[in-house]
C-alpha positions, 0 to 999 in steps of 0.5 A: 112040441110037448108042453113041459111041466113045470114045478116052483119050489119054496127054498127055506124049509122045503129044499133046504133046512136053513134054520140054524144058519138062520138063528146064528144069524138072528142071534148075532142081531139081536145080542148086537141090538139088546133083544132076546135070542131064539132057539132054531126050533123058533126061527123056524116058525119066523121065516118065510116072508123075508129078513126084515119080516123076520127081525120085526115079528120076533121082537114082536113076539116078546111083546109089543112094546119091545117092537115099538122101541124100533120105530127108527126105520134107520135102526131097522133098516140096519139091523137087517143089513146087519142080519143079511152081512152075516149071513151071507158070510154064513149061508152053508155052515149047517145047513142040510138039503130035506131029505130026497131032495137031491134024489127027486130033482135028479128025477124031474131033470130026466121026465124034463120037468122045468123046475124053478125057485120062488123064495121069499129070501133075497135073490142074491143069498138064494142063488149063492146057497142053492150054488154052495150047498149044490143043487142050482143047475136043477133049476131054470130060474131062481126068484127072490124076494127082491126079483120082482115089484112083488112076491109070495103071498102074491100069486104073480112071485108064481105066475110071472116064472111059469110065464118066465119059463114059458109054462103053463098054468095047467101044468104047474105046481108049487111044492111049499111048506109054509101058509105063504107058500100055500096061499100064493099057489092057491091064488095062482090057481096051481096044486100045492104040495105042502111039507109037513114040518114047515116054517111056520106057525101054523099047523101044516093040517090047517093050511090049505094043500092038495097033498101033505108029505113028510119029506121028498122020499116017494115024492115022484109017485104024486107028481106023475100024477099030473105029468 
């Protein structure tokens, strides 16, 4: 039997723009507890390493001794059950598939290429809003932030699916859009495809990438490279 091929895809930014979602989300945190609110433009620089990641470096971000007013882990812990409620009750109000998404994960399906979701976002908030905003058949395997002991950065959030999948190594990729995304795929041993406006603060060019793309419009071109 053939090998398959296998891709792992970042959820937040890379299959969905979840930003403005995710700012409401924020937003009703924060004006709950006494912190500043953020634009979407802002969230998306925070996201990618889980809520409570999230919640922490935007207080952080309005100066340091704003964060060291929360120190009460009860506090912290509630503000992201608070965040997490929310949102879930919110999880597709504006949120929009990247554009080509649908188109390329159609593509994959019929080269029977396994693909699977290797997110920093909670299992269960992944899976309802791959479910809601309609494209969770596309995949084999969702993994959250929660899945595993461990996730992204750390390479085994990649390497445990593929094992999962039955995968190979040599016939994986990530396709990403952040430094979290780029880093695991880079420890994990496997190419990235990074996108070029991601969640995140740094500059997509000086994050380590094997290719860099606008969106999933001509996308198959550079994976059939690989196949």
């Amino acid at each position: 039997m053939k090998q398959k091929f296998t891709i792992l895809f970042d959820l937040d930014g890379t299959l969905v723009d979840t930003a403005p979602d995710l700012m409401r989300a924020h937003n009703h945190v924060m004006k709950k507890f006494g912190y500043p609110t953020k634009s979407t433009e802002e969230i998306r620089s925070l996201v990618g390493q889980g809520a409570g990641a999230m919640l922490g470096r935007s207080i952080w971000g309005q100066a340091k001794k704003e964060f060291g007013k929360v120190q009460d882990e009860k506090i912290k812990k509630q503000m992201v059950k608070d965040f997490v409620d929310y949102y879930g009750k919110n999880i597709v109000n504006e949120s929009t598939l990247i554009n080509g998404v649908k188109e390329f994960l159609v593509w994959s399906k019929e080269n029977e290429i396994s693909m699977a979701v290797c997110t920093n976002k909670q299992e269960h908030l992944a899976i309802d809003l791959l479910k809601k905003i309609g494209i969770y058949h596309f995949f084999e395997y969702v993994a959250g932030h929660n899945t595993f002991d461990y996730c992204k950065p750390d390479p085994r959030h990649l390497t445990t699916v593929i094992e999962i999948l039955d995968g190979d190594i040599n016939k994986s990729l990530m396709i990403g859009d952040s430094e979290t995304d780029a880093n695991a795929a880079k420890e994990a041993g496997i190419p990235v495809i990074l996108l070029e406006d991601g969640y995140t603060e740094k500059n997509t060019t000086e994050i380590y990438h094997n290719h860099l793309v606008k969106d999933f419009i001509g996308i198959e071109k550079i994976v059939t490279k690989y196949l």
